[in-house]
C-alpha positions as CSV (number, residue, x, y, z in Angstrom):
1,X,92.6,-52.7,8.0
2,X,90.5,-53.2,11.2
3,X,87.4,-52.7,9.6
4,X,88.0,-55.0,6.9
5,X,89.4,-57.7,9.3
6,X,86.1,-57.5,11.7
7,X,83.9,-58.2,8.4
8,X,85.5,-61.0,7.8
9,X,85.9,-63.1,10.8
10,X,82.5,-61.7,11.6
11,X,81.7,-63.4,8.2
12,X,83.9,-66.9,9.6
13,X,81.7,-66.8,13.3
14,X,78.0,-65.6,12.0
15,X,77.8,-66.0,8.4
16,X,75.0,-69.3,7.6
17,X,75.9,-68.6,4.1
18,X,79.5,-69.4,5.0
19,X,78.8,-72.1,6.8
20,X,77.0,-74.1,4.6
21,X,79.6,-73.4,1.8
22,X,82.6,-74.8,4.0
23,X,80.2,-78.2,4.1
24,X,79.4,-80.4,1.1
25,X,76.7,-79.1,-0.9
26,X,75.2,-78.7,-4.5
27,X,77.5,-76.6,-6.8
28,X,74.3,-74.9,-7.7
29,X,73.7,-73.5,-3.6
30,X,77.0,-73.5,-3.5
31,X,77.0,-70.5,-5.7
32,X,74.3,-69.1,-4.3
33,X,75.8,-68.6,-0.8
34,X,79.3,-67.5,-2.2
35,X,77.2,-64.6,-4.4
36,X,75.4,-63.7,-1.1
37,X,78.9,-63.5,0.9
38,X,80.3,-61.0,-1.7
39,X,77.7,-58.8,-2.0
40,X,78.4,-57.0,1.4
41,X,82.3,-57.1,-0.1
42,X,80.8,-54.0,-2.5
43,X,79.7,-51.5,0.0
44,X,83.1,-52.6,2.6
45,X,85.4,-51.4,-0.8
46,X,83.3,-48.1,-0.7
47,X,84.2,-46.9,2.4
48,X,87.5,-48.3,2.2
49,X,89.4,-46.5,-0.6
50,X,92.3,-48.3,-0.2
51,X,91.2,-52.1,-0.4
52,X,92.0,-53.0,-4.0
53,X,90.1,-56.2,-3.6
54,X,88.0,-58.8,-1.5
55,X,87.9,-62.1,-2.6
56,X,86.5,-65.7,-1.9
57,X,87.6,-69.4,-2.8
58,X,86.2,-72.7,-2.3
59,X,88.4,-75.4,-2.7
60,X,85.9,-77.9,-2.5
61,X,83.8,-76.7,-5.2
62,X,86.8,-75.0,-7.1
63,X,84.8,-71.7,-7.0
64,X,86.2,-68.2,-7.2
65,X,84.3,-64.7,-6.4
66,X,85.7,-61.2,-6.3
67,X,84.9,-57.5,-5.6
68,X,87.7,-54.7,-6.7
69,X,88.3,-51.4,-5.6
70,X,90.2,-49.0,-7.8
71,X,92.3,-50.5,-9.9
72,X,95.8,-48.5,-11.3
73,X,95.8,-48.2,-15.4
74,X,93.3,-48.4,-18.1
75,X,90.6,-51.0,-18.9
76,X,92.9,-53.8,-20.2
77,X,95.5,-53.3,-17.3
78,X,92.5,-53.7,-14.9
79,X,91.7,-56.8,-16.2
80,X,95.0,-58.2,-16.1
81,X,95.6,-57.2,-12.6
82,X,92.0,-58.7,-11.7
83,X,93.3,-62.3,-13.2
84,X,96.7,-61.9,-11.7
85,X,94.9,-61.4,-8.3
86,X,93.1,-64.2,-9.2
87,X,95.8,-66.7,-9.9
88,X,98.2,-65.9,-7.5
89,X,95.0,-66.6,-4.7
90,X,93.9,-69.4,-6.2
91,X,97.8,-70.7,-6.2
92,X,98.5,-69.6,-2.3
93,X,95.5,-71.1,-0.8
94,X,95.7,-74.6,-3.1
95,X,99.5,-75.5,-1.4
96,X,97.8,-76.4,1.3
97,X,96.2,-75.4,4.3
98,X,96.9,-71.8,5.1
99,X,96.7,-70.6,8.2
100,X,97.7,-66.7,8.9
101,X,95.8,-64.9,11.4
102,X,97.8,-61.7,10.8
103,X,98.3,-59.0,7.6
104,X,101.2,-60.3,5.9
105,X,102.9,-58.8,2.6
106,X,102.8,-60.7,-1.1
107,X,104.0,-59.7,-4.1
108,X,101.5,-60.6,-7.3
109,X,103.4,-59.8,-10.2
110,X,105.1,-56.6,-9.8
111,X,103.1,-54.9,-7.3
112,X,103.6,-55.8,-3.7
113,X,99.7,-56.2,-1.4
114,X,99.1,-56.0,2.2
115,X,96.9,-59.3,2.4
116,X,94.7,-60.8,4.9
117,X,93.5,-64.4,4.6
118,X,90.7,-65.5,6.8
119,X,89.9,-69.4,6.2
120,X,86.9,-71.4,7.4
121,X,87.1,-74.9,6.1
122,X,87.7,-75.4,2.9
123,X,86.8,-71.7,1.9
124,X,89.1,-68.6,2.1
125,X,88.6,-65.2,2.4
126,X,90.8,-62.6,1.8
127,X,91.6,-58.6,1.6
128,X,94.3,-57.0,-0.6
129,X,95.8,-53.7,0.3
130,X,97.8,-52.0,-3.0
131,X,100.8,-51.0,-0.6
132,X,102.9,-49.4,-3.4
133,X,99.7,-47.2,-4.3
134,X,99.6,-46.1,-0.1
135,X,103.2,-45.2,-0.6
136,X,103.0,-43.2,-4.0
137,X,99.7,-41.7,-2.6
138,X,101.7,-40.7,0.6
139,X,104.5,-38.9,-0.3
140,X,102.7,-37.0,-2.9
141,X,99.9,-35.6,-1.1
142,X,102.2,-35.2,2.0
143,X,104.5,-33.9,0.2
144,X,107.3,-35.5,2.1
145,X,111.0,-33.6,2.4
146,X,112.7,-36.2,4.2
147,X,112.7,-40.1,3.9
148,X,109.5,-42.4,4.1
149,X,109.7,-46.1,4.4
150,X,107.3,-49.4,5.0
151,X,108.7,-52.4,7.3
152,X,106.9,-55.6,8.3
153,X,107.0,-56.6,12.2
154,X,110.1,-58.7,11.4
155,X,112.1,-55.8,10.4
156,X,111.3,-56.5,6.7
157,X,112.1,-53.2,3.9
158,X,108.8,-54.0,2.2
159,X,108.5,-50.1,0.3
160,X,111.4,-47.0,0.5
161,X,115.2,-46.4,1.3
162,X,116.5,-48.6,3.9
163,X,117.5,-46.2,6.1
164,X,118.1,-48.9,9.1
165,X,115.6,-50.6,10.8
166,X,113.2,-48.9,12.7
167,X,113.2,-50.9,16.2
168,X,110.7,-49.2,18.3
169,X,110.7,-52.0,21.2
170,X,113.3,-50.1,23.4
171,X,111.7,-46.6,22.4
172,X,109.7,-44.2,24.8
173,X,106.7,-42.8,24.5
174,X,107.5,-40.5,21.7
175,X,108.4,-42.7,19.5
176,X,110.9,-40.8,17.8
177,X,115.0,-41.4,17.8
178,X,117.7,-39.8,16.0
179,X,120.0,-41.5,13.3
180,X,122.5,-40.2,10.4
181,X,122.3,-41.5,7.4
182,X,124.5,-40.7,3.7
183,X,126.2,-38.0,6.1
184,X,123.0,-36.1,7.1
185,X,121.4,-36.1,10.3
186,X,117.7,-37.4,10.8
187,X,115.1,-37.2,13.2
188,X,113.1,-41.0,12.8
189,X,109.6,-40.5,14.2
190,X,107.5,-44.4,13.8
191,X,104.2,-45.0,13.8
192,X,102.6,-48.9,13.8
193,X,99.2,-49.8,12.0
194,X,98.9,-53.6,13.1
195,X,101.9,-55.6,12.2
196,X,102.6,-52.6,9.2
197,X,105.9,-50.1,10.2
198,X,105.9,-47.0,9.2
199,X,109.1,-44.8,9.4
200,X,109.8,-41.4,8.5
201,X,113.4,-39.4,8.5
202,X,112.8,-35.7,8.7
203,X,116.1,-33.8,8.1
204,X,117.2,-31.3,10.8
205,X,120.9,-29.6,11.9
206,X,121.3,-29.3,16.1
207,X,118.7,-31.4,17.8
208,X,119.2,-29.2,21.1
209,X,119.0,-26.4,18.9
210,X,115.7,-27.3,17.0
211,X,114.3,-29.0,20.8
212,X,115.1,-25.8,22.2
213,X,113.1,-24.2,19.4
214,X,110.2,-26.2,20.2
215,X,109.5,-25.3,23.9
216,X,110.0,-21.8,23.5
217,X,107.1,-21.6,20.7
218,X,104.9,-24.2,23.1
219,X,105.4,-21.6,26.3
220,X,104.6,-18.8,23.8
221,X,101.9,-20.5,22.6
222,X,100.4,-21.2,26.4
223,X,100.7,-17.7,27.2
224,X,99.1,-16.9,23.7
225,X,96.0,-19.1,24.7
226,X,95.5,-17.8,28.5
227,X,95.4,-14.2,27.5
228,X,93.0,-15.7,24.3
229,X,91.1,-18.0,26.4
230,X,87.6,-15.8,25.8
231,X,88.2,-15.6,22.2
232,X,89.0,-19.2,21.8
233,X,85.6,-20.4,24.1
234,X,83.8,-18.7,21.0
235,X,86.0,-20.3,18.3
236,X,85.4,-23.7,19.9
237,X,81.7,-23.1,20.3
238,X,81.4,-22.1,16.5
239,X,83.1,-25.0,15.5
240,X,83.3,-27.7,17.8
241,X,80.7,-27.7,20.3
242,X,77.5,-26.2,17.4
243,X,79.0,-29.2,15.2
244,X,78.3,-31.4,17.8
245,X,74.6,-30.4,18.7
246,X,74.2,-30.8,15.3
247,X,75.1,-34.3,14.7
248,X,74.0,-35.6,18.4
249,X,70.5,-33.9,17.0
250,X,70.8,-35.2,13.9
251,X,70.8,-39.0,15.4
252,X,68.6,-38.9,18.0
253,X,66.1,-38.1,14.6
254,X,67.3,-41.3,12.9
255,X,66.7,-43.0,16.2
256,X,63.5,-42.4,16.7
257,X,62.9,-43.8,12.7
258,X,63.7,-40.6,10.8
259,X,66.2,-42.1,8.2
260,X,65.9,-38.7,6.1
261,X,67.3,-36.8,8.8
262,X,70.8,-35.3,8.4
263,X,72.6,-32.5,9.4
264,X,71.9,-28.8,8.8
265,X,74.7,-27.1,10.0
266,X,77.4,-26.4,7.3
267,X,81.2,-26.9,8.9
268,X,84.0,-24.8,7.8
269,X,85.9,-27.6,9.6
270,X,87.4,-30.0,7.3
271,X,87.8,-33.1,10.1
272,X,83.8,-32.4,11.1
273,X,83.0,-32.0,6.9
274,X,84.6,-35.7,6.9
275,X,83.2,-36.9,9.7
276,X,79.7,-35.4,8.7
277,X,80.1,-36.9,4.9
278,X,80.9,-40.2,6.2
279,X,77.9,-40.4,8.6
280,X,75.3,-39.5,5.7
281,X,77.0,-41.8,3.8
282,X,76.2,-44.7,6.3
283,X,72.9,-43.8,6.6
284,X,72.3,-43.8,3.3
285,X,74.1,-47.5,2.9
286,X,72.0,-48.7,6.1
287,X,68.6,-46.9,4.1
288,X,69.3,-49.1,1.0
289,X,70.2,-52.1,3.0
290,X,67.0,-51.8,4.6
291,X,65.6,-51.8,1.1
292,X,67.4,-54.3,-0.5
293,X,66.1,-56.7,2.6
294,X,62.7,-55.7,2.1
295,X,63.1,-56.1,-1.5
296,X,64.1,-59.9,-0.6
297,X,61.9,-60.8,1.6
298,X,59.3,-60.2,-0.8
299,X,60.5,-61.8,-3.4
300,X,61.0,-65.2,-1.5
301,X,57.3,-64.4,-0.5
302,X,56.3,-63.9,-4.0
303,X,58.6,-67.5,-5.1
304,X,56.5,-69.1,-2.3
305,X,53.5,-68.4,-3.3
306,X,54.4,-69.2,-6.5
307,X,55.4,-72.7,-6.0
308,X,52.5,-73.5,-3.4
309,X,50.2,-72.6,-6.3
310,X,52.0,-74.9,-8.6
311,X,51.5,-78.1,-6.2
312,X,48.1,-77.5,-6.7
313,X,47.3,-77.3,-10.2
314,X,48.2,-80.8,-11.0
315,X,46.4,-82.0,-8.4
316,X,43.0,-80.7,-9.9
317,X,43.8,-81.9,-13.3
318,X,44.8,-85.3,-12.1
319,X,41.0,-85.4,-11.0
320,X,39.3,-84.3,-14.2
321,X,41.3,-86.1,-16.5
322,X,40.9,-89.7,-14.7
323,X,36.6,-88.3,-15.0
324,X,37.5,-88.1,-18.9
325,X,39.2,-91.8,-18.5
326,X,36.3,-93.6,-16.5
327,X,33.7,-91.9,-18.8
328,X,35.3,-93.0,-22.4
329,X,35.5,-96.8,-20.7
330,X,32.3,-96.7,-20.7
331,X,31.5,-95.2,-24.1
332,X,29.4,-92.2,-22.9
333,X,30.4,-89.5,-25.6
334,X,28.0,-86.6,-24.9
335,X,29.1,-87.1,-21.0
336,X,32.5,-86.9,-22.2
337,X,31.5,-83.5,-24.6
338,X,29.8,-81.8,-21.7
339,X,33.1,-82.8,-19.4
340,X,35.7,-81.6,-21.6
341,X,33.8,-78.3,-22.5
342,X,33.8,-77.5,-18.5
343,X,37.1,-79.0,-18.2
344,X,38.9,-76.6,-20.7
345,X,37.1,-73.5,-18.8
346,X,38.4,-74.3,-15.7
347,X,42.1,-75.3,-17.6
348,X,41.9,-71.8,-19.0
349,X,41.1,-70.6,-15.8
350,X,43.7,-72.0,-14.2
351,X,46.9,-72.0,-16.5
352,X,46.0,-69.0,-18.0
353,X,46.2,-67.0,-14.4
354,X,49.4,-65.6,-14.4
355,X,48.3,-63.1,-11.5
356,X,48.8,-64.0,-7.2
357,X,44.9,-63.4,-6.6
358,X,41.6,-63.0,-8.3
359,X,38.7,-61.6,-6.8
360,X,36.4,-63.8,-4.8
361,X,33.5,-63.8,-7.1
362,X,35.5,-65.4,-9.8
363,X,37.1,-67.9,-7.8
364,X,33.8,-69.1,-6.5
365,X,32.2,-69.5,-10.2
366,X,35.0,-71.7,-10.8
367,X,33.7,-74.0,-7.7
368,X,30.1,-74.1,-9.0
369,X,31.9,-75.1,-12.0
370,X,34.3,-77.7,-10.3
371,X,30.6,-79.4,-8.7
372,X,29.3,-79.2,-11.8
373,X,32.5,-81.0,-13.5
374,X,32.7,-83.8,-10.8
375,X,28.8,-84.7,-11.4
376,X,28.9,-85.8,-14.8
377,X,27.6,-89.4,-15.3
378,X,26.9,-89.1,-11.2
379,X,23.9,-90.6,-10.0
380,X,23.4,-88.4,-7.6
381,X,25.0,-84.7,-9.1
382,X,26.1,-82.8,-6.0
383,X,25.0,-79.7,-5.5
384,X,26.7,-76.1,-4.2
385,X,25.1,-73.1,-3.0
386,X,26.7,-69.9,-3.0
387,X,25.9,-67.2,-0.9
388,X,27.9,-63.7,-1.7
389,X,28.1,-60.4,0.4
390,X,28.2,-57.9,-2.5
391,X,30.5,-55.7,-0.2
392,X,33.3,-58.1,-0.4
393,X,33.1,-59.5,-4.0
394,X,36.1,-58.0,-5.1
395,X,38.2,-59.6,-1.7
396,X,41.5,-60.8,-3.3
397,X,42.5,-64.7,-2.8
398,X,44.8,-66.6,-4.3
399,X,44.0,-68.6,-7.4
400,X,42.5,-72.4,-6.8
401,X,42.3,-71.4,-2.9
402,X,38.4,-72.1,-2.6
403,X,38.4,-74.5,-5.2
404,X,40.8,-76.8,-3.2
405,X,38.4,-76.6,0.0
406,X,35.2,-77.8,-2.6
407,X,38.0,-80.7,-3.8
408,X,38.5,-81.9,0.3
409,X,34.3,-81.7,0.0
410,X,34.1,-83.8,-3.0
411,X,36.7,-86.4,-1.8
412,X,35.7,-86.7,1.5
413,X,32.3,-85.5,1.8
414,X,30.4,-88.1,-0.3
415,X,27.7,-90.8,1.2
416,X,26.2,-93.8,-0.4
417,X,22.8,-92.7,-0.1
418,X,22.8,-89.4,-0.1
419,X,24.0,-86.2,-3.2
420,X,27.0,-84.5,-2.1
421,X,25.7,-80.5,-1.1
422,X,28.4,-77.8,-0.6
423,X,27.5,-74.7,1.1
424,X,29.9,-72.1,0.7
425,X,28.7,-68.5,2.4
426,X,31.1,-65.0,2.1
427,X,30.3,-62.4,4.3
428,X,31.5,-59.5,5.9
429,X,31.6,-58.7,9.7
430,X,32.2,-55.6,11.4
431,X,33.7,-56.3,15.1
432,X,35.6,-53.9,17.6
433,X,38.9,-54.8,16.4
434,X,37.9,-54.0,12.5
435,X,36.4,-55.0,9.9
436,X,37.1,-59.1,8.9
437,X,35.4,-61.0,5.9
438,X,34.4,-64.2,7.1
439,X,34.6,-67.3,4.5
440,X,32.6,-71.0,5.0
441,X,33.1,-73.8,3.3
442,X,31.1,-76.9,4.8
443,X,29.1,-80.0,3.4
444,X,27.0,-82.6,4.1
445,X,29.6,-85.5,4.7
446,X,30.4,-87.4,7.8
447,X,32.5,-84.6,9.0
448,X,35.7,-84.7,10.7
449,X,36.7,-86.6,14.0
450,X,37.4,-85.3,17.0
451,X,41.1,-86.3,16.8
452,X,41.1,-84.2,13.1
453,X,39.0,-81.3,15.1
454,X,41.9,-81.0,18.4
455,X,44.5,-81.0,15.5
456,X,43.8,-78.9,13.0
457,X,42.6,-76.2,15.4
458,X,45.4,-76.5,17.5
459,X,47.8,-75.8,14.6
460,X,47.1,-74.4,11.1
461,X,47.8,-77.7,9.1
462,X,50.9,-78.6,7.6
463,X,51.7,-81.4,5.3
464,X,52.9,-84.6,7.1
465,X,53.2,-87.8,5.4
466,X,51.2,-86.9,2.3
467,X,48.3,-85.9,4.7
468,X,46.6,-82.6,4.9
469,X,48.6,-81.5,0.9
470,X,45.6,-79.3,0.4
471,X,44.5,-77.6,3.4
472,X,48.3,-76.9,4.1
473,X,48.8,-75.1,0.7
474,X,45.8,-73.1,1.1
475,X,46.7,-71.7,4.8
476,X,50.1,-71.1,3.7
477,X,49.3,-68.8,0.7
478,X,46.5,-67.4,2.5
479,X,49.1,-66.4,5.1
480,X,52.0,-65.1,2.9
481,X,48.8,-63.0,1.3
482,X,47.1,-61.6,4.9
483,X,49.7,-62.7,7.3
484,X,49.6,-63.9,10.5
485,X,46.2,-61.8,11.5
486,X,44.4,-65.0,9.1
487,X,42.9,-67.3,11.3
488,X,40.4,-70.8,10.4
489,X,38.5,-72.6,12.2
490,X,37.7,-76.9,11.5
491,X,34.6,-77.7,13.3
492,X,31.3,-80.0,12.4
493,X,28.0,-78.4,11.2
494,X,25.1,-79.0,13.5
495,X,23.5,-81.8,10.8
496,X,26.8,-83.1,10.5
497,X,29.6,-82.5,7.8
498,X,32.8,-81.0,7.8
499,X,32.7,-77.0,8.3
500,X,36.2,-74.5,7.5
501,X,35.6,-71.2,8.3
502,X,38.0,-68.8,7.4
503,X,38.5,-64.8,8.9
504,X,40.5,-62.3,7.0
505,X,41.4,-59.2,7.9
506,X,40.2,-55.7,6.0
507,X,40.9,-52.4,6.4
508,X,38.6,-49.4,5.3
509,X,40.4,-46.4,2.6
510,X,38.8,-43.2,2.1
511,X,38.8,-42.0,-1.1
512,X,36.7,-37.9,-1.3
513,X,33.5,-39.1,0.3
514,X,33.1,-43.2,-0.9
515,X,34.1,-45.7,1.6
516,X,35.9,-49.0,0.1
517,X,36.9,-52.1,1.5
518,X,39.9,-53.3,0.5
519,X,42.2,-56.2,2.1
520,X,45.0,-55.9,4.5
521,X,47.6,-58.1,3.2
522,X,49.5,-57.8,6.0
């Protein structure tokens, strides 16, 4: 009960996911954040044997989530329970606002839960306890000879005989008192679990008699242990104390990052077996976690990148198809030939390239392509030189990176009386921090200003008002693909004309006695 309570108010006071569901949003994220917020419900119901359900309601979206536990009966009764469940929340929660910061019983159908609603909003929370299946589970593996019974904090009969009400707010310490009930004597020993009574009537003859009983086995038993007391230090040090060691050893391990670790010593002890069972368990449920984060974080990486790639596609086609346009005004066919023959390599280039990088050598060809594209019917072609470090040919980047760079050239970097030329220069450096490949796009143009200079090296760019689409795509994916050791730098050439000039990190693998250069994405 306490551990399922603290998830979910620590769901109501931390959970973002909750948050944005109790406010109005698309039915589409709405259930996205209600599938988030039940799947930690799974792993709760696995160390909590007795929860026979979590569940989740939105009212304003009219949206219903659920994880079970085990369910009494076959397949079909399962399902029948699940619905019932179901409707009966559904029905409780839609009377109104409901408000109960304490477990409270409810009856769905025949079988009578131990329920806990925890509301934020408009969305509800709530954990069901199968108190009839605690009972029957009870007294059978107990193997009760007297009287067991479940009472609310009212005084409430909720399960058992009603063997009079179990009152413990005059009682001592103990916790026990003595009643008769059907003509036999009882001893009533009570015990509380949060606003749940539990009472039990164990049948005895003479209470003197039996109390009697009692202390003269406890002073037989203190003598017992003094005279013992050498044999018992080893007892305890076999299974208490070596225990211990063992599982104070064992974590000190997984603190210091050894998630594998786990105890060696095997207990005879069944309370040390549990507690030892339970702990590997929660290292193994904190291991996958840990997975399942990664996991996650890769794959909104990989959706990133994805979508950044995507923005940029049309853009480039955009360009070559209004080339096609202005050429066919003017009625120049082989032009036009020449044009679509380049434009359907770099179309297969680009929409066939399913992958998140190609090598560098292949995204360069396609900017000696691109120039070569943008120059028909030019007056004045532009021109691009390439110059390659065969050491770092194979350097993955994503797709239409380079390209875009050679775009900003061609859009920006043209003059009235002069051809376009765009330099572009891959090399690799070897400093004292490691190895970096060193990228340079520049041109000819009228550069940037010293405004454009101070800003963009101030802060890799980012798109603002429809400014800076390109360069902010390109940093981005080159980020999510070398992470945040990827620096540029936005400066002038010394003749003039905008200069990018881009450092990635690499990292050197030995393979038998060949040395090969390989990127380090981060």
């Amino acid at each position: 009960m306490e551990a399922v309570e603290n998830h979910l108010v620590d769901l109501a006071l931390r959970s973002e996911e909750l948050r944005r569901l109790g406010e109005e949003e698309g039915h589409t994220q709405a259930y996205l954040d209600a599938y988030e917020i039940t799947q930690g419900f799974s792993s709760l119901i696995e160390s909590n044997e007795a929860v026979s359900g979590l569940l989740l309601y939105s009212t304003d979206n009219d949206m219903y989530m659920a994880s079970y536990g085990a369910l009494p009966g076959d397949v079909l009764q399962q399902g029948a329970t699940r619905l019932a469940m179901r409707d009966a929340f559904v029905v409780l929660v839609s009377t109104g606002p409901l408000d109960a910061y304490e477990w409270f019983a409810y009856r769905i159908e025949d079988t009578l839960y131990w329920l806990r609603v925890v509301r934020y909003r408009g969305v509800y929370m709530a954990a069901a306890i199968d108190l009839e299946m605690l009972y029957e589970t009870a007294v059978s593996q107990y193997e009760f000879d007297g009287v067991l019974s479940f009472w609310d904090n009212e005084g409430v009969l909720l399960l058992g005989e009603n063997a009079g009400n179990p009152d413990c707010s005059s009682w001592g310490v103990e916790q026990y008192d003595e009643v008769t009930w059907k003509g036999q004597h009882y001893l009533r020993v009570s015990a509380q679990a949060g606003k749940l009574q539990l009472s039990y009537l164990l049948p005895f003859g003479n209470t003197q008699g039996a109390m009697g009983s009692l202390e003269i086995v406890l002073v037989f038993c203190t003598v017992l242990a003094l005279i013992s007391s050498p044999l018992i230090a080893i007892y305890l040090r076999r299974t208490v104390f070596r225990p211990l060691d063992s599982l104070v050893e064992t974590m000190e391990k997984i603190a210091q990052g050894e998630l594998e670790a786990r105890p060696s010593t095997i207990y005879k002890n069944k309370e040390f077996k549990q507690v030892n069972d339970t702990f590997n368990n929660m290292i193994s449920q904190i291991t996958r976690l840990k997975i399942d984060t990664y996991e996650q974080q890769l794959a909104v990486e990989r959706s990133e990148m994805t979508a950044l790639k995507m923005q940029i596609r049309p853009h480039f086609i955009q360009n070559c198809l209004k080339n096609v346009y202005a050429l066919a005004q003017t009625g120049r066919i082989e032009e036009i030939q020449a044009l679509i023959l380049m434009l359907s390599r770099h179309l297969r280039y680009v929409l066939s390239c399913s992958q998140d990088t190609v090598p560098l050598s292949k995204e360069l060809e396609l900017c000696q392509n691109y120039l070569e594209l943008s120059s028909v019917g030019q007056v004045r072609p532009a021109q691009c030189n390439v110059e390659l470090d065969p050491r770092i040919k194979d350097l993955p980047v994503p797709p239409v990176s380079l390209l875009t760079l050679v775009e900003n050239c061609a859009k920006h970097g043209v003059r009235g009386d002069t051809s376009l030329v765009v330099t572009i220069t891959a090399r690799q450096l070897e400093m004292e921090q490691g190895t970096l490949a060193d990228i340079t796009v520049g041109d000819n143009g009228p550069g940037f200003s010293a405004a454009q200079i101070e800003q963009l090296n101030r802060h890799l760019p980012k798109e603002e008002n429809e400014e800076h689409v390109g360069l902010a795509n390109v940093m981005r994916r080159l980020q999510l693909l070398y992470g945040k050791e990827m620096a540029a730098a936005f400066t002038n050439g010394r003749d003039g004309g905008a200069r990018i000039e881009i450092f990635l990190p690499l990292q050197k693998e030995t393979t038998g006695e060949e040395m090969h250069e390989t990127a380090d994405r981060g």
